[in-house]
N, C-alpha and C positions, 0 to 999 in steps of 0.2 A: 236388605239391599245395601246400610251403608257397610257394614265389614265384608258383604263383597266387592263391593267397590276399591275400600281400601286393600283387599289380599288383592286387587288388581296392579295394585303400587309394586311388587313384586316384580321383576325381570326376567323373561327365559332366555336371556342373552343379555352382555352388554360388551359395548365396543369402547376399547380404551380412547380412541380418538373421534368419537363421533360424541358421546355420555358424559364428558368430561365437566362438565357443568352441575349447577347445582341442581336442576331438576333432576338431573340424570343420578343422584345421589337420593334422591327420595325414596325413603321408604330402605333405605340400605339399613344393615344390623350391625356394625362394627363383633368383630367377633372375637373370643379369644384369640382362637390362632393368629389372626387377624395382627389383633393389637401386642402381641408375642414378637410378629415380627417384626414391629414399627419400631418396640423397644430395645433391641437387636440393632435393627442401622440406627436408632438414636449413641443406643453406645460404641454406636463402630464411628462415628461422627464424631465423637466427644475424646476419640483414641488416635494413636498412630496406626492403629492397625487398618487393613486394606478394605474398600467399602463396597466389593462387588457382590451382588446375592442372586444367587441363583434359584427361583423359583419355581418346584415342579408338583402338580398336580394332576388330575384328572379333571377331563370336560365336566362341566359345571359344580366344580367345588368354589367357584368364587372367586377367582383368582382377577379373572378382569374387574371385576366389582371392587376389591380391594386394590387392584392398581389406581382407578379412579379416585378412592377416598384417599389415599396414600399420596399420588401427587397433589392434589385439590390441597393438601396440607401444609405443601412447598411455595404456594403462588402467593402474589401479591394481599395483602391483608385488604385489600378495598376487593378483590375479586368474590365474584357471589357463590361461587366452586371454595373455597376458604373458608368461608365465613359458613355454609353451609356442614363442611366435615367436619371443621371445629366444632362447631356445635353438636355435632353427632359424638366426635371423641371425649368431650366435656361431659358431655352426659353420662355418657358412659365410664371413664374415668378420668374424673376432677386432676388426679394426679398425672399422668400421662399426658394430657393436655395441656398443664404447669410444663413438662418437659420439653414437649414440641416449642412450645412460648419461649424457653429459655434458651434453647437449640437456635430457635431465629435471631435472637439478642445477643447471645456470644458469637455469629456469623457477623454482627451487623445490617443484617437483613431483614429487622424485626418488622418493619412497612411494607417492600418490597418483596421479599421472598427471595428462593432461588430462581436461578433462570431452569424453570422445567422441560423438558425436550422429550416428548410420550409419541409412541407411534406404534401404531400395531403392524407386526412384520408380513410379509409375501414370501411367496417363491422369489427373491430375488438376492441379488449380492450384499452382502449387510451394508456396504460402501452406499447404493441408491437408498438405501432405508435409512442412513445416517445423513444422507443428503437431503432427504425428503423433511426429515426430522426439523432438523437447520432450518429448510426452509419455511417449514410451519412456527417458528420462532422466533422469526425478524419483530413481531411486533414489541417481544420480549426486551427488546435490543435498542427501541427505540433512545432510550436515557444512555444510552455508551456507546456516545459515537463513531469512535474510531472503532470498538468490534464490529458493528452493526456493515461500517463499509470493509472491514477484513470478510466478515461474512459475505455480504454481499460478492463482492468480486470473488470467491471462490465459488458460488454458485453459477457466475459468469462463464466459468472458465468452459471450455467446452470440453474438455477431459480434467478430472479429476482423480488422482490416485489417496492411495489409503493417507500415506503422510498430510497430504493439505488436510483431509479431515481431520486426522488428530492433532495436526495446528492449530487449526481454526476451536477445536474445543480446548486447547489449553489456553489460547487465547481471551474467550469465555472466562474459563479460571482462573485467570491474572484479574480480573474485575469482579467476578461474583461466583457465590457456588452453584455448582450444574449439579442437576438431577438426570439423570438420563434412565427411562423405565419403558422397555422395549416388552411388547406382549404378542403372543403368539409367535418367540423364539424360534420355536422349533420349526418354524417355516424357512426359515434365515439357513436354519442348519442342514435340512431338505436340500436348499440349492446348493452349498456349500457341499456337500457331500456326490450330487452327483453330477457337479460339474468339479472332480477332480483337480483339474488342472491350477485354479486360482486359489492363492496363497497368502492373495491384499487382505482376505475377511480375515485368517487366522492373525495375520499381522495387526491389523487394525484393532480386534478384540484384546490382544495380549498388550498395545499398548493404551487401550481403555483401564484394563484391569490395574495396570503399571500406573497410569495417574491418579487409579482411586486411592493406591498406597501414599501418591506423592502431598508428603506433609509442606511443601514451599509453597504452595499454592492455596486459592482456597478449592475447599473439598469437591471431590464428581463422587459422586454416587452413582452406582452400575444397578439396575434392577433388569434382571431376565425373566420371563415367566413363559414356561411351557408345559406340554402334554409331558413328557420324558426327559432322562438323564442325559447329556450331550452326548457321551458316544454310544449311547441307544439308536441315534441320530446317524450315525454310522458303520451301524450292524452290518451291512454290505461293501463298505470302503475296505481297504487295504489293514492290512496289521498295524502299519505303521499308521495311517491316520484313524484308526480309531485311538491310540496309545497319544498321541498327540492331542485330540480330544479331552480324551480321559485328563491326563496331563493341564488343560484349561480350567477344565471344572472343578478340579482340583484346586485350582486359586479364587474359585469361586465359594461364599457361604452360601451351602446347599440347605434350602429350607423347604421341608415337604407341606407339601399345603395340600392335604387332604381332610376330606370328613369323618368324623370319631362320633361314638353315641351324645360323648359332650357337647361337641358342637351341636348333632340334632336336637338334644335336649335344649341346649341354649335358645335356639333358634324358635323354636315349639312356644318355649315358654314365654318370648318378648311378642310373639304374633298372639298370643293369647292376652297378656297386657294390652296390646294395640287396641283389641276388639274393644268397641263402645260399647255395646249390648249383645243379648242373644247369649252369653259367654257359658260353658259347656257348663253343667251344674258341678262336678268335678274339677274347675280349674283352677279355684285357690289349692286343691288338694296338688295337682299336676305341678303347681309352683312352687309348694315348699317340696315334693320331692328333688325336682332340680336342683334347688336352694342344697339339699342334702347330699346328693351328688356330685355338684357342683365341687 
């Protein structure tokens, strides 16, 4: 009963804006791919180079799972989503954990964190999803007072266009570094594609991407994560806006986040550690094969 219990700690779904927390991180694996990518935007952080990633997998390869431990790693060091992943990437590797530690310290952010801005996408304009974002982040704002009321009064306003949004986030980035790690993309691009006619999202995405490059500032980091490749997203649009897509994703690092036997094997092998008891008469054997594969 208890290692069923515990394989109940396991998740058939998580939602990047509901699980954000530390319980919502229980029982999570930090995986290689996983921690492959982290060390990717650590170094694209530590560079001049541009910090947008484009994240594409298949339904349940993990992808939400790992946007949770991933921002949970950005936030405030008193936050119990922090201190949580941490201790999941520490365990996992001592060294990479050093990293993330060092990354907050050369920001200046070693207490506080970035300011994190997570939201799982809809059917809708990427401009309401960036608004919504915002507006689930005021609390973040509370210590910067003049952003907090630049925010504020653009969520006021009763129309909002793409420029005030990427204002108000550069605004942000004149004070502290943003994380901005958007999941279920590919809903964003659904609207975007078959409502043709608006051209604020492309404009607003390209200058996302443009301030993840901009070194005057301190850093934004772009995280997309979806089912497919952007202009997969626009198999049915025009020649031209699929090439225009393409053309995006292109300034995007494309990182496939799917499942490989290693991962399964990884995966196999820490749920077999986990077990207290009952443990299969063959599992020391199951682990050093991994060990050997690995």
């Amino acid at each position: 009963m208890r290692n069923q219990k515990h394989l109940q700690l396991f998740r058939r779904s998580t939602r990047l804006d509901r699980d954000d927390t530390a319980e919502g991180l229980r029982g999570y694996i930090p995986t290689p791919r996983g921690l492959e990518l982290l060390g990717q935007l650590l170094d694209a952080l530590a560079s001049n180079d541009y910090k947008a990633f484009s994240v594409t997998g298949p339904y349940g390869s993990g992808k939400s799972s790992f946007a949770v431990f991933l921002s949970a790693l950005f936030e405030p060091q008193t936050s119990p989503a922090f201190e949580a992943a941490f201790a999941l990437l520490k365990a996992e590797s001592g060294a990479m954990a050093d990293s993330v530690q060092s990354m907050r310290d050369r920001f200046g952010v070693s207490q506080c964190g970035f300011v994190v801005l997570k939201i799982t996408a809809k059917r809708a304009p990427l401009l309401s999803i960036l608004r919504e974002a915002l507006a689930s982040s005021l609390d973040q704002l509370a210590g910067l007072e003049d952003v907090e009321v630049r925010v504020r009064e653009m969520l006021a306003s009763e129309r909002v266009e793409e420029h005030d949004i990427v204002n108000t986030l550069k605004v942000i980035c004149d004070n502290r570094p943003l994380l901005l790690c958007i999941d279920e993309f590919g809903k964003a691009l659904e609207w975007f594609s078959e409502h043709r006619s608006s051209e604020g999202d492309l404009y607003a995405l390209q200058q996302l991407i443009e301030q993840s490059e901009n070194n005057n500032r301190n850093p934004l980091a772009l995280i997309t994560l979806q089912h497919l490749a952007f202009d997969d997203y626009a198999a049915d649009a025009a020649a031209l806006r699929q090439r225009e897509w393409a053309k995006i994703q292109g300034r995007f690092r494309d990182f496939p986040f799917s499942d490989s036997s290693h991962t399964t094997g990884f995966l196999m092998a820490r749920c077999l550690q986990n077990l207290d008891f009952d443990q299969p008469a063959n599992a020391p054997e199951v682990l050093v094969i991994h060990s050997l594969l690995g």
